[in-house]
N, C-alpha and C positions, 0 to 999 in steps of 0.2 A: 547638561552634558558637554563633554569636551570630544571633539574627535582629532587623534591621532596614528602616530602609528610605530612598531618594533621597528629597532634601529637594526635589527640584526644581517639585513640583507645589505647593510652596507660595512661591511669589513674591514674595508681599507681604507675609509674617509671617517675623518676626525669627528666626535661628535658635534662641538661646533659647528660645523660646516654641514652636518648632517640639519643641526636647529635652524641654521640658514636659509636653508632650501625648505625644509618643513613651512617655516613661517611666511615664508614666498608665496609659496601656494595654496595656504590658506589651513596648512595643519596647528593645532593650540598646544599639543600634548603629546611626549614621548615616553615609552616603555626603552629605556636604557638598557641594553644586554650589556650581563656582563658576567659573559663565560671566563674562568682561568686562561692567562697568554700561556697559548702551547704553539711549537712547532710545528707538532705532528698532525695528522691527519682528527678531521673534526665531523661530527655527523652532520648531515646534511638539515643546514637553516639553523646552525649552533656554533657554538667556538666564538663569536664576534665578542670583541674584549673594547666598550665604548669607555667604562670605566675602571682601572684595574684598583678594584680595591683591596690588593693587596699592597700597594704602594702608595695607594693614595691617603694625606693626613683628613684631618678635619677642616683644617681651613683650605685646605684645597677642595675639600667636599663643599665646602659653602660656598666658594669661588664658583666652581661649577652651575648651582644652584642658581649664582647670580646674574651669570653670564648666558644663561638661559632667560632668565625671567628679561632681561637685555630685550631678548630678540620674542620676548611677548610668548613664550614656549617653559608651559610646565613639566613634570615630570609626571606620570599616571604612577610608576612604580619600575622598581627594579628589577630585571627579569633574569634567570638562570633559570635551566628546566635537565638537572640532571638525573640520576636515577638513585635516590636515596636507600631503594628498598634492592640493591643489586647484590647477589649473591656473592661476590666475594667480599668478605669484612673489609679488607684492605682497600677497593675503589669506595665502599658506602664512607669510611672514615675521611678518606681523601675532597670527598664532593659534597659530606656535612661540613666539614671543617671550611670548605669554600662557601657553604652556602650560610654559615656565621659571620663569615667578615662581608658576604654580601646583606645580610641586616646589622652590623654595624656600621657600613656607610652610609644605606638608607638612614637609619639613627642621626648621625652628623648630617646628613643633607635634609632632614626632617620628611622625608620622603615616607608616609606610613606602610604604606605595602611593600612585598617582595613576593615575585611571581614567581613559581615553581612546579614539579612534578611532585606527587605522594610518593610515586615508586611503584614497583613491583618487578618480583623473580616472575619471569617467562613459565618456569618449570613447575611452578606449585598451584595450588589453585586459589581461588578468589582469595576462600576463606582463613587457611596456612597463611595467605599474605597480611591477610589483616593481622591475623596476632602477632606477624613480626613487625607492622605497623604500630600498634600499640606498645611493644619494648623498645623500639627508637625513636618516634616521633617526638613522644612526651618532651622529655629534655630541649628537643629543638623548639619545638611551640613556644616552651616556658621563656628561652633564651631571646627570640623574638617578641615576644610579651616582655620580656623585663627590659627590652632595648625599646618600647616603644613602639613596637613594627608588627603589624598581623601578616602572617605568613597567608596567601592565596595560590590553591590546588587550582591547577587548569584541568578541565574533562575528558581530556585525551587519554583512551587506551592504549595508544601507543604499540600497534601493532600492525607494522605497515612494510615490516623486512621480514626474511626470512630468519635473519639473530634477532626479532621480537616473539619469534614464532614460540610455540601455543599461545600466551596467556597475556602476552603485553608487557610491557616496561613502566606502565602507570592503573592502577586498582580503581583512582578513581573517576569513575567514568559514567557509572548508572545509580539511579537511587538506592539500589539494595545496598551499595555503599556508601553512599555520598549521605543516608540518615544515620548509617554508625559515626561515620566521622561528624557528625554535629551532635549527637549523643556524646562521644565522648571528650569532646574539647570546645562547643559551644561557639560560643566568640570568636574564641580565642585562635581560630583559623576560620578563612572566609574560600568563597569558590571563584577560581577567573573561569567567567563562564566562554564558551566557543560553541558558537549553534552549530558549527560545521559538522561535528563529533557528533552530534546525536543525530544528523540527517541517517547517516549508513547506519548507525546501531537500528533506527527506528522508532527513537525514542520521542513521542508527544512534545513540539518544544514549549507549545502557553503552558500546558500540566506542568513540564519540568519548573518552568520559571515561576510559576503559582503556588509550587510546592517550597521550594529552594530560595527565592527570590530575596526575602532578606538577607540570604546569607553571600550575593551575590556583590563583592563587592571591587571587582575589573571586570571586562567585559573585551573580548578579542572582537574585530567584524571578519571574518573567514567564511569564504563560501567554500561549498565542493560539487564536483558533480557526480550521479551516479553515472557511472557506465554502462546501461544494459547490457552491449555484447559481453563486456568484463564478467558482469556478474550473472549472465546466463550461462560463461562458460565454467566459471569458476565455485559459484554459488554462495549462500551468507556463509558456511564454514569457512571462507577462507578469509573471512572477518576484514575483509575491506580488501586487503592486497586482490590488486589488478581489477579491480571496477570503480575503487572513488577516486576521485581524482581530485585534486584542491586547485578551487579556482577564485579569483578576487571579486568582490563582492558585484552582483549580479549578475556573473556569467554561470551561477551552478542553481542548485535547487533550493539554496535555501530562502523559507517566504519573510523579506527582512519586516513588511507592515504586520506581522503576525511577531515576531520579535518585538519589532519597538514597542507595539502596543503593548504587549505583555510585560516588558520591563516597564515601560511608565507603571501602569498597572500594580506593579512592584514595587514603586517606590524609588527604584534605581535611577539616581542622575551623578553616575560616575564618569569616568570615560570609556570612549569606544576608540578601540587602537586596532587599528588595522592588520594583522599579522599577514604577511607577504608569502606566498608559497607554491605562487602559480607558475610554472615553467614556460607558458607562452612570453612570459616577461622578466626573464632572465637572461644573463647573458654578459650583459651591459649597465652601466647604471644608468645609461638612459630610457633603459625597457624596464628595466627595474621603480624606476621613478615615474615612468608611465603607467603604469600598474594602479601605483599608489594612488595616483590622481583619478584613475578610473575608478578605483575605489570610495576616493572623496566625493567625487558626483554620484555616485550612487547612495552615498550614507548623508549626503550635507541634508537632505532633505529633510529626514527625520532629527538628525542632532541640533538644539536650536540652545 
């Protein structure tokens, strides 16, 4: 295993310099975000643009590649996590079309994965969602399969504002989904698993990885924590908003020796990438990078 981590919480610093400081302190492996350069206003822990590949060639794509592998820092995969399955045709076209030139870089950079969201309309239910799942995915799967590149769903529902509100911005999340989607595409898309996400659903995490495990092929380290009073005041309806709380790995509930086990267990020796999300370590990129490290000492133990 390799442990690293999303470049996403650094914005305004050049990847380079990101690989810099990774490899300083002892990280092997980055998840490269790489949301569309917008001006405008970006959701929270999205928009960072480390690689824009919409400008970027190939031989700039291997440049990159190299000037990483320089400083002893691989790639895990390329990450965007936007909303493919979003009710207006016109953003779904907008954020497939991005997330195609985002596996055609991976392609030129030989990077196999590209990290992302399955989707989902908030307003419709599970099962409406999947069959609009099945009329758009197919083509993207195939596009990524013929570039080389498996496309990997993170588990997040995605339901943590009030414009996610009823149903979520991502479908998949639990096994009643997550066995359609390897029924109907196989290989040919794999899971970025995050333990965080099944803490609050309640979801069994050694069953989930025992079940899914092969198909398990990135892996986020994110912790969270429940809030009791949140969720005494609020209850499970209100599907996480105001009681979990995401925090970096060892300060929340998730049990990481029942994790690592289970992925050994699995087979799994991919990377473990740290995804950054905890507000006590925001701010600054010095509380930001202190996070991270807090992170590293909690996970170096198991990643060998």
């Amino acid at each position: 295993m390799k442990l690293g981590i999303l470049t996403a919480p650094f914005p305004d610093t050049p990847l380079i310099e990101v690989a810099d400081w990774a490899n300083a302190v002892g990280f092997e492996t980055l998840e490269v975000a790489c949301w569309p350069k917008t001006s405008g206003p970006t959701r929270r822990y999205a928009g960072t643009t480390h690689i824009d590949v919409v400008n970027t060639s190939q031989s700039e794509a291997r440049d990159i590649v190299a000037a990483l592998a320089d400083r002893n820092i691989s790639i895990s995969g390329l990450g965007y996590y936007p909303n493919p399955l979003h009710p207006d045709p016109a953003h779904r076209e907008t954020v497939i079309d991005h997330l195609k030139k985002v596996v055609v870089t991976a392609s030129q950079m030989g990077v196999p994965l590209v990290n992302t969201f399955c989707g989902g309309d908030q307003s419709k239910h599970l099962d409406d969602n999947w069959e609009d799942a099945l009329k758009i995915w197919p083509d993207v799967i195939a596009f990524a399969r013929d570039n080389g590149v498996t496309l990997t769903f993170e588990n997040c529902p995605m339901i943590f504002s009030y414009d996610e509100w009823p149903g979520g911005h991502n479908i998949a999340y639990s096994p009643y989904i997550w066995r359609r989607i390897f029924e109907a595409w196989g290989d040919d898309i794999g899971m970025n698993y995050d333990p965080s996400h099944l803490v609050w659903q309640m979801i069994d995490q050694a069953r989930f990885i025992g079940e899914f495990g092969v198909h398990i092929l990135h892996a986020h380290g994110k912790d969270v924590m429940i809030d009791r009073d949140g969720l005494y005041e609020r209850g499970t309806f209100s599907s996480g908003m105001g009681w979990q709380v995401p925090r970096m790995p060892g300060l929340g509930d998730v049990d990481w020796s029942v994790i690592f086990s289970s992925l050994y267990r699995a087979g799994y020796d991919g990377s473990i990438v740290v995804e950054h999300e905890d507000r006590n370590f925001e701010g600054t990129d010095a509380l930001v990078k202190r996070g991270f490290m807090l992170a590293r000492d909690v996970l170096r133990p198991y990643v060998k």
